[in-house]
C-alpha positions, 0 to 999 in steps of 0.5 A: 888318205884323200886330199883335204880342201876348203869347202865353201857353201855358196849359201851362206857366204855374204861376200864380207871378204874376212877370209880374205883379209884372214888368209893375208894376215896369217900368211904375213904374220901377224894377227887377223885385228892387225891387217887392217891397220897394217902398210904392209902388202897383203895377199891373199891365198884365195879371193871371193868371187860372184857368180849368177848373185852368190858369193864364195871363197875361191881356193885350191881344191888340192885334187886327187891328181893335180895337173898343177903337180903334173905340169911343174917343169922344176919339180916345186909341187907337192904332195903331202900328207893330204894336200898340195904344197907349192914351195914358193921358195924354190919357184921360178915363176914360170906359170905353167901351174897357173895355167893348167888349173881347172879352179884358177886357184893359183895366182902369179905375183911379183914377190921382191924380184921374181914372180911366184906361184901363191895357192892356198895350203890350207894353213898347214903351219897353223896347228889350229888350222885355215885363218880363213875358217876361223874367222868366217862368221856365217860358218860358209868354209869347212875343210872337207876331203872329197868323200865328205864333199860327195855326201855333201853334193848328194844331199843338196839332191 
């Protein structure tokens, strides 16, 4: 089976940031309506970017052969099913993951009194699937694999 990944179409992406927001929420626990009322501190999995005037959601590519997977000196990176999972609960914050990504998809964070690795999961826990794709109102994010992604590629010609 290929790894499945958030596809975004630069497009129509309009830089409102919902997925951002939806991505914090969902991993926080609580509802997309009440993280902008929230104290709490969000962080999100993925973050919008621009680039030469576009914008788009930047986000772990769970690829065929991470190097993230392959550089993990504790063992904390997974492959499941069809994506890559960090366990955020056993990392040592060592950083090594961050560095060798291609995309600069993996974040470091402070998180109570340690550092830790934070990628986007693709909501793996969520039965209805990414926040960031629910809430995104130009439909500019899909979950694609990378069969879909090449026929997409070979469209845009």
């Amino acid at each position: 089976m290929r790894n499945h990944f958030i596809f975004a179409d630069s497009t129509k992406c309009v830089g409102c940031l919902s997925c951002e927001l939806a991505c914090a929420a969902s991993f926080q626990g609580i509802t997309f309506e009440e993280a902008y009322e929230t104290k709490l501190p969000l962080i999100s999995r993925n973050r919008v970017i621009k680039v030469d005037g576009k914008t788009s959601p930047l986000q772990c590519m769970h690829c065929e052969s991470p190097s993230c997977l392959a550089v993990c000196p504790h063992g904390v990176i997974e492959k499941m099913d069809d994506f890559i999972k960090i366990h955020e609960e056993a990392c040592v914050g060592c950083g090594c993951c961050s560095l060798v990504c291609p995309y600069g998809a993996i974040t470091m964070i402070q998180k109570d009194d340690r550092r830790i690795a934070l990628k986007c999961n693709l909501c793996f826990k969520r039965p209805e699937g990414p926040s960031c794709i629910r809430v995104c109102t130009t439909s500019a994010i899909s979950v694609v694999d990378y069969d879909e992604y090449t026929q997409l590629m070979a469209q845009k010609g």
